[in-house]
C-alpha positions in Angstrom: 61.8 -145.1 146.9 65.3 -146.5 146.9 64.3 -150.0 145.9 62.5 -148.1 142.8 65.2 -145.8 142.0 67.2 -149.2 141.7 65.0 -150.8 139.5 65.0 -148.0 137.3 68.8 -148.6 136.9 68.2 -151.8 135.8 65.4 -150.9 133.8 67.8 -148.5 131.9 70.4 -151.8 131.5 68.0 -153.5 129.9 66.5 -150.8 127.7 69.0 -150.8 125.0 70.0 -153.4 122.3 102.2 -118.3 113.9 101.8 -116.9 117.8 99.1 -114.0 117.3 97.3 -116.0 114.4 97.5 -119.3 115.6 95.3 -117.7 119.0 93.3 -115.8 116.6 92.7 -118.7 114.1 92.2 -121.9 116.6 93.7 -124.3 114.2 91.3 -126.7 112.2 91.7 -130.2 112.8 88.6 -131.6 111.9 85.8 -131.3 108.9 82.3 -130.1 110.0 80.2 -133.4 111.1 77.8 -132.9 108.1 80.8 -133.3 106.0 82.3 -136.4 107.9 82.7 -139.8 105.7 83.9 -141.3 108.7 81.4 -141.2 112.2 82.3 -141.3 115.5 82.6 -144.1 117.1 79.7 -145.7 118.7 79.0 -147.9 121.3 76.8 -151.0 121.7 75.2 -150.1 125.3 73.1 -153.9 125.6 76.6 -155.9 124.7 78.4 -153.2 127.3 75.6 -154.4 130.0 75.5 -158.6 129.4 76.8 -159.5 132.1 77.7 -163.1 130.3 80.5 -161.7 128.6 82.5 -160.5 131.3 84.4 -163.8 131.7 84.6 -162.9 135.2 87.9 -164.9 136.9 88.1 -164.0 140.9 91.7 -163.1 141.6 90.9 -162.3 145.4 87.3 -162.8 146.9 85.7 -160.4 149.4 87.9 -159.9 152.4 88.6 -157.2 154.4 91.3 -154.5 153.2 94.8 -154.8 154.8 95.5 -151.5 156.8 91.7 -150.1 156.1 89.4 -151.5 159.1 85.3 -151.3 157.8 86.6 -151.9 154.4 85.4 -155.1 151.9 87.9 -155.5 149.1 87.3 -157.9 146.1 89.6 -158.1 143.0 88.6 -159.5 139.4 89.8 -159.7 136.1 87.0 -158.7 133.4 86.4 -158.8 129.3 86.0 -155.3 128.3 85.3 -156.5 124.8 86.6 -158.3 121.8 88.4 -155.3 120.4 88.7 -157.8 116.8 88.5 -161.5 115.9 91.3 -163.0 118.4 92.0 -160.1 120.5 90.1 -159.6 123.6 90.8 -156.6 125.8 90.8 -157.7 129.7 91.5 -155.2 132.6 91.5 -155.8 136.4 88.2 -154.5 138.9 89.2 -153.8 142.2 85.4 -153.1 144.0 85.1 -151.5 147.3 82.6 -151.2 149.6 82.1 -150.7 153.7 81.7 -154.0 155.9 78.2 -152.5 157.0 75.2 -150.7 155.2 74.1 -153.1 152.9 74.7 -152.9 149.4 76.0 -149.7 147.7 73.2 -147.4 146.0 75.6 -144.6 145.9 78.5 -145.8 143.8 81.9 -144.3 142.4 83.7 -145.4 139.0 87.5 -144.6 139.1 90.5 -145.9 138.2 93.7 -147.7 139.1 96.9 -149.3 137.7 97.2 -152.1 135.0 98.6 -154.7 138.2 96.2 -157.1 139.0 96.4 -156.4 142.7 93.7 -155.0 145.6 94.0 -151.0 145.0 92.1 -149.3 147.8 91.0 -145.4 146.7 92.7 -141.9 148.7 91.9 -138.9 149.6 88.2 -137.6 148.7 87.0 -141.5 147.4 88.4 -143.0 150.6 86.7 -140.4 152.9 83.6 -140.9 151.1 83.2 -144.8 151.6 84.5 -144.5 155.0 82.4 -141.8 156.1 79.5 -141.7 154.0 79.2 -145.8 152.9 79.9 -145.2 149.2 80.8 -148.2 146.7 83.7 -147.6 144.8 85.0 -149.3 141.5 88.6 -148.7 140.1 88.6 -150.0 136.9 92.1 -150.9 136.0 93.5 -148.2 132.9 96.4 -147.2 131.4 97.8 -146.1 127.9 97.6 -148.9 125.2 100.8 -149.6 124.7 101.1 -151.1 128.4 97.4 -152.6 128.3 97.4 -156.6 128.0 99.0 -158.0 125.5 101.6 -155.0 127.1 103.7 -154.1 124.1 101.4 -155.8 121.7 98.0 -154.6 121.5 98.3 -150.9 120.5 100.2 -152.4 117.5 97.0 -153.9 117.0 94.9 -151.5 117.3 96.7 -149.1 115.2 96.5 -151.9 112.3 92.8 -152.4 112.6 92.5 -148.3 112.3 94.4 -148.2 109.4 92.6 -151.3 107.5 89.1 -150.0 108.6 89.2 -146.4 109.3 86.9 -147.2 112.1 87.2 -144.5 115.1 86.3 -147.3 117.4 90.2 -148.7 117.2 91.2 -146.0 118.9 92.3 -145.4 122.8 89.4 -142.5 123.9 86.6 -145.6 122.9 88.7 -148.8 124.9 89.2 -146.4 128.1 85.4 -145.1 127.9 84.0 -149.0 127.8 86.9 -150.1 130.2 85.0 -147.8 132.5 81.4 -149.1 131.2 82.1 -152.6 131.8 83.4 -151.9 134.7 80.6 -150.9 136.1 78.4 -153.6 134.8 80.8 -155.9 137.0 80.0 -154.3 140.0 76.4 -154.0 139.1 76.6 -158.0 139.2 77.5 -158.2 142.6 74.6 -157.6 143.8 75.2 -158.5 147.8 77.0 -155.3 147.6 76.3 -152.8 144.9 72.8 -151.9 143.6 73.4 -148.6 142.0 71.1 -145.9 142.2 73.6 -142.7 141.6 77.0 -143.8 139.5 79.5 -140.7 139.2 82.4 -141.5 137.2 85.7 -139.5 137.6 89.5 -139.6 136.8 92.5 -137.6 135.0 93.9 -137.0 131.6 93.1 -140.8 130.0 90.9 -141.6 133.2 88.9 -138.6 132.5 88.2 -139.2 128.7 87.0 -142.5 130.0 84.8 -141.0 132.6 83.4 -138.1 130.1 82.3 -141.5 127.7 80.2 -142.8 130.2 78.3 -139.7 131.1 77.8 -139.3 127.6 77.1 -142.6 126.0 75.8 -144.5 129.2 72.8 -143.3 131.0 73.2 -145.4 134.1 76.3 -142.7 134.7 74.2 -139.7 136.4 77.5 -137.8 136.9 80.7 -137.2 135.7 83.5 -135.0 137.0 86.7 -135.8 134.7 90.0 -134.1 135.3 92.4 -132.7 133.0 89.8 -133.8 130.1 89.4 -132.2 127.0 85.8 -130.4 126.4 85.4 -129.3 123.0 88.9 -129.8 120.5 90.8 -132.7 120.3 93.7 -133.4 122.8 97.5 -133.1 122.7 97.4 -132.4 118.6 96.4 -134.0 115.4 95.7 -138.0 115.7 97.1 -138.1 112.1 100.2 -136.7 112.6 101.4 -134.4 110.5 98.6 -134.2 108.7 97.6 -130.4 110.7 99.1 -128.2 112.8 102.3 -128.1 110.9 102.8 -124.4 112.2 102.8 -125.9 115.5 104.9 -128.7 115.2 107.8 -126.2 113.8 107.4 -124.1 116.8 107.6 -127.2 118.7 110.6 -128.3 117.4 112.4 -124.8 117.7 110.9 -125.1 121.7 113.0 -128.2 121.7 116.0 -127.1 120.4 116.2 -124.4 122.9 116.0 -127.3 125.1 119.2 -128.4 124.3 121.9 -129.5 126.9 122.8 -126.1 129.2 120.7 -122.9 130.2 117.4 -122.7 128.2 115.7 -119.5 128.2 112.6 -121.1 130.7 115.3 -122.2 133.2 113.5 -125.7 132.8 115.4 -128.4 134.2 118.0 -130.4 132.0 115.8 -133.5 132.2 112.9 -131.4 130.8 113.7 -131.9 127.2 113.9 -135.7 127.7 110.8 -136.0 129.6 109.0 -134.0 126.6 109.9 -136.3 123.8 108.9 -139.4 125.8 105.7 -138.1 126.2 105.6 -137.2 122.8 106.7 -140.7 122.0 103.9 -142.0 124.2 101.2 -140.1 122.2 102.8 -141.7 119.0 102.4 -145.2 120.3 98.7 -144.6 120.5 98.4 -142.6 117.6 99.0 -142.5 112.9 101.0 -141.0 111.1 100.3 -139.3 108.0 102.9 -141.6 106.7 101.1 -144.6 107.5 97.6 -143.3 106.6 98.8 -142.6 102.8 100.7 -146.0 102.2 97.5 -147.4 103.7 95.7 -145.7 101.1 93.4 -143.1 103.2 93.1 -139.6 101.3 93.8 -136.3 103.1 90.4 -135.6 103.6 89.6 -138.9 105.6 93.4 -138.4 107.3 91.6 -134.7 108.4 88.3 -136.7 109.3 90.0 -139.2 111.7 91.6 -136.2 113.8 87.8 -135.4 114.6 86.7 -138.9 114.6 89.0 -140.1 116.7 88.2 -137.8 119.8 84.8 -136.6 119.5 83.3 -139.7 121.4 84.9 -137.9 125.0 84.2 -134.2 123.9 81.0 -133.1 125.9 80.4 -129.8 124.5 79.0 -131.8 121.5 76.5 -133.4 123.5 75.1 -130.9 125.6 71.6 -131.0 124.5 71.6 -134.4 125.1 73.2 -134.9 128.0 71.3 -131.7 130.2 68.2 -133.6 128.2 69.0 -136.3 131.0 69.5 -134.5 133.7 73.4 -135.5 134.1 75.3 -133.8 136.3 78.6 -132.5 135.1 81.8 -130.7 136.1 85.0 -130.3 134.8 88.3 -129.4 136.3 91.0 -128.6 134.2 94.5 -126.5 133.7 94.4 -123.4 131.6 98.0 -124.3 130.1 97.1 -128.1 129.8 97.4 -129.1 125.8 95.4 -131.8 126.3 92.0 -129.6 127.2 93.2 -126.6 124.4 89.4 -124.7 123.1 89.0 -123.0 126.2 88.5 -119.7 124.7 86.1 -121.0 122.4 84.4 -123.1 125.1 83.6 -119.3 127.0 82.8 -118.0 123.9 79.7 -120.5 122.8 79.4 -121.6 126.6 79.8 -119.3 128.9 77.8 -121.2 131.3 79.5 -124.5 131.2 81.0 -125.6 134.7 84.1 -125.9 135.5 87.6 -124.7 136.7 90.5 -123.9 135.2 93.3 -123.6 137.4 95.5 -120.5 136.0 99.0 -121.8 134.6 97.2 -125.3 135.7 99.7 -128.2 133.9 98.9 -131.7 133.0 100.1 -134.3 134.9 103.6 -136.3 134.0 107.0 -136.5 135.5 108.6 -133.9 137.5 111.8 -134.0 135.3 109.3 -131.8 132.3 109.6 -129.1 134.6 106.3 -128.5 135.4 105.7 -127.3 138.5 101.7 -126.5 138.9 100.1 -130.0 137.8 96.6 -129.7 137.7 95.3 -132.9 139.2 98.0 -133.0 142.9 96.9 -129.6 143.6 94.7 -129.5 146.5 91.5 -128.4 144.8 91.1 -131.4 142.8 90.5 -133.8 145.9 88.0 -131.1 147.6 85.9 -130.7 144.4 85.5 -134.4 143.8 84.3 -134.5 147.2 81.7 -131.7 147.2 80.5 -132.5 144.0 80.3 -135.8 144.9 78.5 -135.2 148.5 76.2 -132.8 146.5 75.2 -135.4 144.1 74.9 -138.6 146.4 73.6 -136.3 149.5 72.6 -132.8 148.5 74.6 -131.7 151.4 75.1 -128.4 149.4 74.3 -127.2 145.9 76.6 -125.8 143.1 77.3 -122.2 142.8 76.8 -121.4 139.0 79.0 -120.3 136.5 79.3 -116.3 136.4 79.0 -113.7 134.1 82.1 -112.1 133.3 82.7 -108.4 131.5 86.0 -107.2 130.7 86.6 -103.6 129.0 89.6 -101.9 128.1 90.2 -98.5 129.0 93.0 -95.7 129.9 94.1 -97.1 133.3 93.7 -100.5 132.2 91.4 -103.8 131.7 88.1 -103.7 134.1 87.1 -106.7 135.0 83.7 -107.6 136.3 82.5 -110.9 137.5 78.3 -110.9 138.4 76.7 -114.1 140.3 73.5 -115.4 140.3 71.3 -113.8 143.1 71.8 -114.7 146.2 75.6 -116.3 145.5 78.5 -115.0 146.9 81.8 -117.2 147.0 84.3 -116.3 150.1 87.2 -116.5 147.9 87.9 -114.6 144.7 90.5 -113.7 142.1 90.9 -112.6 138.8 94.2 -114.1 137.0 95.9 -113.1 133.4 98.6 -114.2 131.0 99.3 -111.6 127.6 99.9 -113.1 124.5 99.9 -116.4 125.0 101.3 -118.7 122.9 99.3 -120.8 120.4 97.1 -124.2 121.2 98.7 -127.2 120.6 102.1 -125.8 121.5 105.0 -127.0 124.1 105.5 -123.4 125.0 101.8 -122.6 125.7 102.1 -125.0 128.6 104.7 -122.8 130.3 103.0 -119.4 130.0 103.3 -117.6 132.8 99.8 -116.0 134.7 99.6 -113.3 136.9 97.0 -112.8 139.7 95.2 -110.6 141.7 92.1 -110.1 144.3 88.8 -109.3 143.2 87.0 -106.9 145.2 83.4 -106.4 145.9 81.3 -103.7 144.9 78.1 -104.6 145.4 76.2 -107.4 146.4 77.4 -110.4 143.8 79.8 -108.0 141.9 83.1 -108.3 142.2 85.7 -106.1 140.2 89.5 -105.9 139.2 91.1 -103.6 137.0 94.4 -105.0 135.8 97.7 -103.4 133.5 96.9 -101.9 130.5 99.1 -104.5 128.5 99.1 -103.5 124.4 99.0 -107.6 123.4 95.5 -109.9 123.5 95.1 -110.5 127.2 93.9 -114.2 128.3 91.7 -113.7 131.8 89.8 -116.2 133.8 88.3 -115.5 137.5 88.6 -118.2 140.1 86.2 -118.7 142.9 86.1 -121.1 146.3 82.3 -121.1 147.5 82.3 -122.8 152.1 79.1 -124.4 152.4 78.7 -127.1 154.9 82.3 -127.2 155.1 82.9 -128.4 152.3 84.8 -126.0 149.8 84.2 -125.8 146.0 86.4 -124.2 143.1 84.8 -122.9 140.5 85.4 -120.2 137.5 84.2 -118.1 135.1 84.7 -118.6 131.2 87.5 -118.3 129.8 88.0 -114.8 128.0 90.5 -113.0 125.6 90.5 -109.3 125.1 91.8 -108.2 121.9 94.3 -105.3 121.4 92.7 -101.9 120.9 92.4 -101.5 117.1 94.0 -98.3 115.4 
């Protein structure tokens, strides 16, 4: 069965050749697809899998890992592609595997630094090729502007955008193939990796990466990305200032408030900083309306691009497809992270889609922003890559789905109800809020404050809350932590705003 299962794989590599309005009002970003003069990006899945073009150079050969006993280590340098005529885009490949078993059927794609040095994995990865002889593949990934030619080649990348207007000179479609090729590396080596099951995971840039592969590359049977975005575009326009202009005022107010001395968040005096070189960051990578008009794009195609530049990495337009394959998907994300904003809308057209979204839940970034519940460090992260991970390779226990969540407004408050599935009941579980958030897309969203409380059950699968009767729209989501086989996993229920009682 395995040997099968493994030449299917390769079967498959062969086969192809204002506050209250801007909630109310998600801002538009993007034109309808039907409308679009400019596609998503696509990718060429035969040239992804030759294995001819990798240009493979061995930086370290197999050898055991220093400090990690029943540990193999090899490091490579790879060609993710030709990005345009002269500029190739190369990455390290650290692959790890255990010194016994045989070759890896069972196989993790993840990520580490730009260094071309041996990077071994932590945590949930580690445990799992220790314990459990899982191969694991850490790509090498980082923001353009530091990616070979460091300095140099998100210059070029934003000059081939603006000359062709093609969405694949963008960062979401190099980190998705880094990941791609990647894997087709590994798949070379074939004394140690013959992959059967390929689950590809990672945060923020790491997890657009890993949400491409899952949805463009069908030898991925499972993604988990972290800190990804689902279904609107991350962080703002990609043509900036060419939307969200609301926003960006109220962004720029947030950071004037920010100004040297007390600031009304009591955020730290390095928080201001830290914000505008993140901000800065995102710049490197991305247009300005500027630039798009003395290039000579319209507004229309500047409007286009926003969409076209993210919708490669945004799952909730590929569903069909995607469940059509049997892919096994999970996301775990931040409720005030602006790089996955939509979430309303996500519970609203998807109330079954998996995932959880950690109340008040951050991005990542430096301490010195002043955020102080990053999504990806906390605890859960690590324990829901490695049940969904033992789940997938193993089936050492199965996934508690999404529940059904009511919410009604009455005289001694909001009551909450969360119904499972028959025969589902999760140990741990609690309903959290935040009133009147602020809008998507802005710096203040990402330091709304949530409130929490216990659920309690009343009946078998029912658990209730019934929180404050606030006046303003009321954002809720219910968490959940489901112990089978020891092995805890964090789930919730969709994302829901109840609207202020009308008069």
């Amino acid at each position: 069965m395995v040997r099968n299962d493994g030449e299917d794989f390769a079967r498959r590599a062969r086969s192809h050749g204002m506050r209250r309005i801007g909630l109310l009002l998600f801002p538009l970003l993007f034109l309808s697809p039907a409308r679009a003069a400019i596609p998503p990006a696509s990718f060429d899945l035969a040239a992804i899998r030759d294995t001819h073009t990798l240009e493979t150079e061995v930086i370290q050969g197999w050898q055991p890992a220093k400090g990690q006993p029943g540990i193999l280590q090899k490091l490579v340098t790879i060609t993710v592609c030709e990005w345009w005529p002269g500029q190739k885009v190369r990455i390290p490949v650290t692959f790890c595997v255990p010194t016994k078993g045989g070759p890896c059927r069972n196989v993790i794609v993840a990520n580490a630094g730009l260094q071309p040095r041996p990077a071994l994995p932590h945590g949930a990865m580690l445990k799992l090729l220790q314990d459990h002889q899982v191969g694991i593949v850490l790509a090498g990934m980082g923001t353009i502007d530091a990616m070979e030619p460091a300095g140099k080649l998100h210059l070029g990348m934003k000059e081939q955008l603006l000359k062709t207007k093609d969405p694949r000179f963008t960062p979401a479609w190099i980190w998705g193939m880094s990941d791609m090729r990647a894997l087709t590396a590994a798949a070379a080596e074939l004394e140690h990796f013959r992959p059967v099951r390929v689950l590809a995971t990672g945060g923020s840039k790491r997890g657009v990466g890993a949400a491409i592969c899952g949805i463009h590359d069908d030898r991925f049977t499972a993604i988990l990305p972290v800190v990804a975005p689902i279904t609107a575009s991350p962080g703002g326009a990609y043509v900036r200032g060419s939307a969200l202009k609301d926003e960006d005022a109220l962004n720029a107010a947030f950071l004037a408030d920010l100004a040297p001395g007390p600031n009304p968040l009591g955020l730290p005096a390095t928080a201001r900083q830290a914000l505008l070189e993140r901000d800065q960051r995102r710049r490197d990578q991305s247009l300005t309306a500027e630039e798009c008009s003395a290039a000579g794009w319209t507004a229309e195609e500047m409007t286009e691009m926003n969409d076209a530049a993210w919708s490669t990495c945004l799952i909730a337009r590929h569903l069909d497809e995607v469940r059509s394959r049997s892919l096994t998907f999970f996301y775990h994300n931040g409720t005030n992270d602006n790089v996955c904003p939509g979430l309303a809308q996500l519970g609203r057209e998807h109330p079954d889609f998996p995932a959880y979204l950690l109340p008040g839940g951050q991005h990542g970034g430096p301490q010195a922003s002043g955020f102080t519940l990053q999504t990806p460090s906390q605890r859960a992260a690590d324990e829901n890559l490695r049940a969904f991970a033992m789940h997938h390779f193993f089936h050492s226990r199965p996934l508690p789905k999404t529940p059904a969540v009511t919410c009604q407004r009455g005289d001694a408050g909001i009551q909450v109800t969360v119904t499972f599935a028959e025969g589902s009941e999760p140990n741990e579980n609690t309903v959290s809020w935040c009133s009147d958030r602020h809008p998507p897309y802005t710096l203040a969203a990402e330091y709304d404050r949530w409130e929490s409380a216990p659920l309690t059950r009343t009946a078998p699968g029912v658990f209730t809350a019934t929180l404050p009767a606030e006046k303003g729209a009321v954002h809720i989501v219910t968490t959940h932590t489901d112990q089978t086989a020891r092995l805890p996993f964090h789930f919730s229920s969709p994302y829901l705003i109840v609207e202020p009682e009308k008069k």
